[in-house]
N, C-alpha and C positions, 0 to 999 in steps of 0.2 A: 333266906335271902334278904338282905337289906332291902328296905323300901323306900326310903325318904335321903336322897342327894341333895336336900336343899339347902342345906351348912357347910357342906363340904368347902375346904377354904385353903390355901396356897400361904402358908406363914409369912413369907415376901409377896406379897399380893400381886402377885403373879395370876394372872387368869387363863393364860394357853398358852402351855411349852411344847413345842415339837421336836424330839430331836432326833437326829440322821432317819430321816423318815423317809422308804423308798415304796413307789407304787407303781403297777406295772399292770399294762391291759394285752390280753393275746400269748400266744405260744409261737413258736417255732417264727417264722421268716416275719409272721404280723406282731410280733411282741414290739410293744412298747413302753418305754418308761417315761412314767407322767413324772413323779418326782424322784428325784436323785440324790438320796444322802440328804433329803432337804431340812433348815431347821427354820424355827418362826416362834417367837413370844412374844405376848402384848397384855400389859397390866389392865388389871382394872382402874376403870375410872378413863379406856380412854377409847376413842375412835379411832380406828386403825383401816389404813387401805390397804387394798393389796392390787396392784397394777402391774401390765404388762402384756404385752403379743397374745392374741388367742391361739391356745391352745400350748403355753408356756409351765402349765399345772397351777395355776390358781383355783380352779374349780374342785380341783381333786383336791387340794391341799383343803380349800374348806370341806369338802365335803368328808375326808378322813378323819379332822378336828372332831367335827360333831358326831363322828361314829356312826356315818349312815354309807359309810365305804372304807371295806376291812383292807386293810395296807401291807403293806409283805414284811417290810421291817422299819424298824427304830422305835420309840415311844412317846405317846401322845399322853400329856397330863391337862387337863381343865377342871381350875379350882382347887387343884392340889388332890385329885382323885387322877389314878393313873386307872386309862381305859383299856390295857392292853390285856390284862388279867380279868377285866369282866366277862359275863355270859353276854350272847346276844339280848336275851331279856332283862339283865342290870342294865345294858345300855341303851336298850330302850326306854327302859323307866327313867335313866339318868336326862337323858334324853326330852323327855317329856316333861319335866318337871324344871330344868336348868335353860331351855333352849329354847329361842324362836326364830323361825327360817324365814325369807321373803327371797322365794324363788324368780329364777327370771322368767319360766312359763304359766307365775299365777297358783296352778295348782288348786282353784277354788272347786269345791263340787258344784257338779252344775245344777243339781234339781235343789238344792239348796239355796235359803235367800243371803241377799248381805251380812244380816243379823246372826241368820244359824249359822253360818260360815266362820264367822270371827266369834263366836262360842266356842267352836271347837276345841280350844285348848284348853279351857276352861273346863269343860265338858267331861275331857278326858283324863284331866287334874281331880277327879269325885266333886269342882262345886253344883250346887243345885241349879238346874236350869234358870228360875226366875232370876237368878242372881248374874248367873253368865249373860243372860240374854241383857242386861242391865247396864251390865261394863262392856256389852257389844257396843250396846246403841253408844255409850260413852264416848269409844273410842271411835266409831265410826264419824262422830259428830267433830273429832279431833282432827278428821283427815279428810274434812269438806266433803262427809257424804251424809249431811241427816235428810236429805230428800231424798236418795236411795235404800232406807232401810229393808223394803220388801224386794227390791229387784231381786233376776238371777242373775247369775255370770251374763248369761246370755246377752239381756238387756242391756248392759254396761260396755263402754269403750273399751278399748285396752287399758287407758291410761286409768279409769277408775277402778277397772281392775285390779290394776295397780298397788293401788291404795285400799283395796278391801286386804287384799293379799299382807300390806304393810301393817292395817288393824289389827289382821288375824297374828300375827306376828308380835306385836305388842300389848297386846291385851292380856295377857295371863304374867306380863310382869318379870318374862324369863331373864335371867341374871345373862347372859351371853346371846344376843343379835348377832345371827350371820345371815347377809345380805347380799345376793348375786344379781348384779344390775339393778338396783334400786328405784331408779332416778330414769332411766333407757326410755318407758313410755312418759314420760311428764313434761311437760312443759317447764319453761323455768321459774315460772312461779312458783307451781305447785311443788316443783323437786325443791327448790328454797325450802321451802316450810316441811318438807318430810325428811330433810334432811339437818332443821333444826328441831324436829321431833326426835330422832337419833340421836342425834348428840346430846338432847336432854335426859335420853337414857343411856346412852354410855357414861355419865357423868354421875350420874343416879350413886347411892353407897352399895361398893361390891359389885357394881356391872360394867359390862362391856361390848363392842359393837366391831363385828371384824364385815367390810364393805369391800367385794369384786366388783374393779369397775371402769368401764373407759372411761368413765365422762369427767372430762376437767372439771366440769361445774364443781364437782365434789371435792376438789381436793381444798381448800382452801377452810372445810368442816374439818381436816385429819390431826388428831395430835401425834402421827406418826402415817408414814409411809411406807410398805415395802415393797419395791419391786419384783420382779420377777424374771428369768428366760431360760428357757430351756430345762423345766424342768425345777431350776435352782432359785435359790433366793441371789440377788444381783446386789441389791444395797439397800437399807434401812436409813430412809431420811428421818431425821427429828433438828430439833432445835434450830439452828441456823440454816443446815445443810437443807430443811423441810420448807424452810419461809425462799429458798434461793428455787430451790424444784418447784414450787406453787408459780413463782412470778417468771419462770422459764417456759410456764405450761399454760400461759392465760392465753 
């Protein structure tokens, strides 16, 4: 088994192709289809939204991207590694090694502090602890929390929450951010500066940053937009068509 996805690379740098991708939840009278024949690509090098109605399949659509929800049909390539012929445990290492999530329930452990929390990916990547715990405090210091280092979950707001969850997420350097309400608990200060933290990593060489999101604050970071409904992708703003949706949306 292959071990190491960390070169794997798209000739057309292309960073996530999805095409006619369909996902379905339930059987018989409760079956439902979250995505429909859906398709979605976005290069590296860029910040990408994905917007629309709850419950339109945005969430699914990332979450099948990143191969943490097996899809019924079409095929999913990230990086120019097609994920459809992997084992579950290629895809978890692929996973591991390529990817960092900032979920919208946090997902922090709880009896863990700030510090061991945004280790974890590091952690689980083989580096040595003193090292991880090292580019913890780093990036914790990044995202306005160096007076939190020992807290737990518990002690913390939502919103700092937040931002350890965002740490945790960017600390191991993963070449693909996917990010489900980002910005939901923050203020608009704070969501300014984590969302020009993103965009310095989608911009980074070889990365990229796909964002689930209502919040207009965000759109105006996007080098592209896609919408959503029903399942389908609806329309893909960029260039003019993306600067005329930003200022329709303020």
């Amino acid at each position: 088994m292959k071990s190491d996805y960390s070169h794997t690379h798209a000739p057309d740098g292309t960073a996530v192709r999805a095409d006619a991708v369909t996902k379905t939840y339930g059987k018989g009278d409760s079956r439902t289809v979250a995505l429909k024949q859906t398709s979605f690509s976005t290069r590296e090098g860029e910040l990408h939204l994905v917007v629309g109605p709850s419950g339109c399949g945005k969430t699914t659509l990332l979450s099948v991207v990143a191969g943490t929800l097996a899809w019924d049909q079409g095929q999913i390539e990230v990086f120019g590694l097609t994920l459809n012929g992997l084992s579950q445990a290629e895809i978890t290492t692929f996973r591991r090694q390529n990817i960092g999530f900032i979920f919208q329930q946090f997902n922090l452990i709880p009896t863990l502090t700030t510090v061991e929390n945004v280790s974890v990916p590091l952690l689980l990547n083989g580096h040595p602890r003193a090292v991880a715990e090292t580019r913890a405090v780093e990036m914790l210091k990044e995202v306005g929390l160096a007076d939190k280092l020992t807290k737990r979950p518990s002690d913390l707001s939502g919103g700092q929450q937040q931002r350890v969850a965002i740490a945790r997420a960017l600390v191991h350097q993963p070449r693909l951010i996917i990010c489900d309400e980002p910005t939901s608990a923050l203020d608009s200060t704070t969501g300014h500066h984590i969302m020009d933290l993103l965009a310095g990593a989608a911009r980074a060489p070889g990365r990229c940053v796909i964002i689930v999101t209502h919040d207009n604050r965000t759109y105006g970071f996007a080098d592209r937009i896609t919408e959503m409904e029903d399942g389908r992708v609806k329309h893909v703003y960029a260039g003019p068509e993306l600067h005329t949706f930003i200022q329709s949306h303020r």
